[in-house]
C-alpha positions in Angstrom: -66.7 8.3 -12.8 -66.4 9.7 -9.2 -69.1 8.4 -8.3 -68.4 4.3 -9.4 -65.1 4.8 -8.1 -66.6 4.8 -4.7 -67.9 1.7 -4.7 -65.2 -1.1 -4.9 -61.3 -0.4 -4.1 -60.6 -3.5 -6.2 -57.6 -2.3 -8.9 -59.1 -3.7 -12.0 -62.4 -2.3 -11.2 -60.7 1.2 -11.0 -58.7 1.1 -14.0 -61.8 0.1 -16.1 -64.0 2.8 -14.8 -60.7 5.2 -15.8 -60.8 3.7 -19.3 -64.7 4.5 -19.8 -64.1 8.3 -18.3 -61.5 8.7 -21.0 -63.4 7.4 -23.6 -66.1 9.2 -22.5 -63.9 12.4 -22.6 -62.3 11.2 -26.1 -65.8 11.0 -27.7 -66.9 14.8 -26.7 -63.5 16.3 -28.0 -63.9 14.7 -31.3 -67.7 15.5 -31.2 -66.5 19.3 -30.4 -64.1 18.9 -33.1 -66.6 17.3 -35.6 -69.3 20.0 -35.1 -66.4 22.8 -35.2 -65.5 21.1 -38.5 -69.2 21.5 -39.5 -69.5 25.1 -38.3 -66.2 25.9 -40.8 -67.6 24.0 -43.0 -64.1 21.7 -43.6 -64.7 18.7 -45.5 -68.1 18.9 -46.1 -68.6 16.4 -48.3 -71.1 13.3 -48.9 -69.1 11.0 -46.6 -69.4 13.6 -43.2 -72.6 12.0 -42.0 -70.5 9.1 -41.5 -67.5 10.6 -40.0 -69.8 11.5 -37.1 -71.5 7.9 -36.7 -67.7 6.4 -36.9 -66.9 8.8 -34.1 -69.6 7.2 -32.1 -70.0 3.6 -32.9 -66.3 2.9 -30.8 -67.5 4.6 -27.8 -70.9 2.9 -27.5 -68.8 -0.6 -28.2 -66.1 0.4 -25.8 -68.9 1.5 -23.0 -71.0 -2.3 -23.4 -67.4 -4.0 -23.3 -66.5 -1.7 -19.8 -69.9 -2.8 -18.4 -69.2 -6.5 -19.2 -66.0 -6.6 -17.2 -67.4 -4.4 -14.6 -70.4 -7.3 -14.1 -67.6 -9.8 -14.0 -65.2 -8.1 -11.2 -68.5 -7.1 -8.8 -71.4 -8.9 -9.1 -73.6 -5.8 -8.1 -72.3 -3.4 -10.5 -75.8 -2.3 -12.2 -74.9 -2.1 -16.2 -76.4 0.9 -18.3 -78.9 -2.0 -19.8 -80.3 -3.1 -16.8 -80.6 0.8 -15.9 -82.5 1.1 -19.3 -84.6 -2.2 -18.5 -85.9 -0.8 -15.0 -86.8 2.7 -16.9 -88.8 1.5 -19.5 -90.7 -1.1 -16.7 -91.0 2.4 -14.7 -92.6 4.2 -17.8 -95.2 1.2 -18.0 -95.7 1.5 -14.8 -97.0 5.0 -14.6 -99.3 4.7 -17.8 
């Protein structure tokens, strides 16, 4: 977060960047919370597999819909797709 924080002053930009930090932080409390729950073995039940997939579907949402409006506010924000993209074309690459 630090780190993108650095790269434009503009307000909007900012705020966004906060909002993925805090869901970022949001997703490993309940995570911690989740696999606590696991540990104690509290509501272990055939619905728990779930519980942790609906814990992590908003995040990965939230995260695409952040990138979106980062891409519109500065053009040269890289989005975690494009990061993914250049990867996999690196891992071809080196075969």
């Amino acid at each position: 977060m630090r780190l993108l924080l650095r790269f434009n002053s503009n307000e909007a930009y900012r705020r966004y960047v906060q909002i993925e930090g805090g869901g970022v932080l949001l997703t490993v409390v309940a995570l911690s919370l989740f696999v606590w729950g696991g540990v104690m073995q509290v509501n272990q039940n055939i619905a728990y597999p779930w519980l942790g997939t609906l814990i992590i579907l908003p995040f990965v949402y939230m995260s695409a819909w952040v990138d979106r409006r980062l891409k519109e506010i500065d053009s040269e924000h890289v989005t975690h797709q494009e990061l993914r993209k250049q990867r996999r074309l690196m891992k071809v690459g080196k075969r």
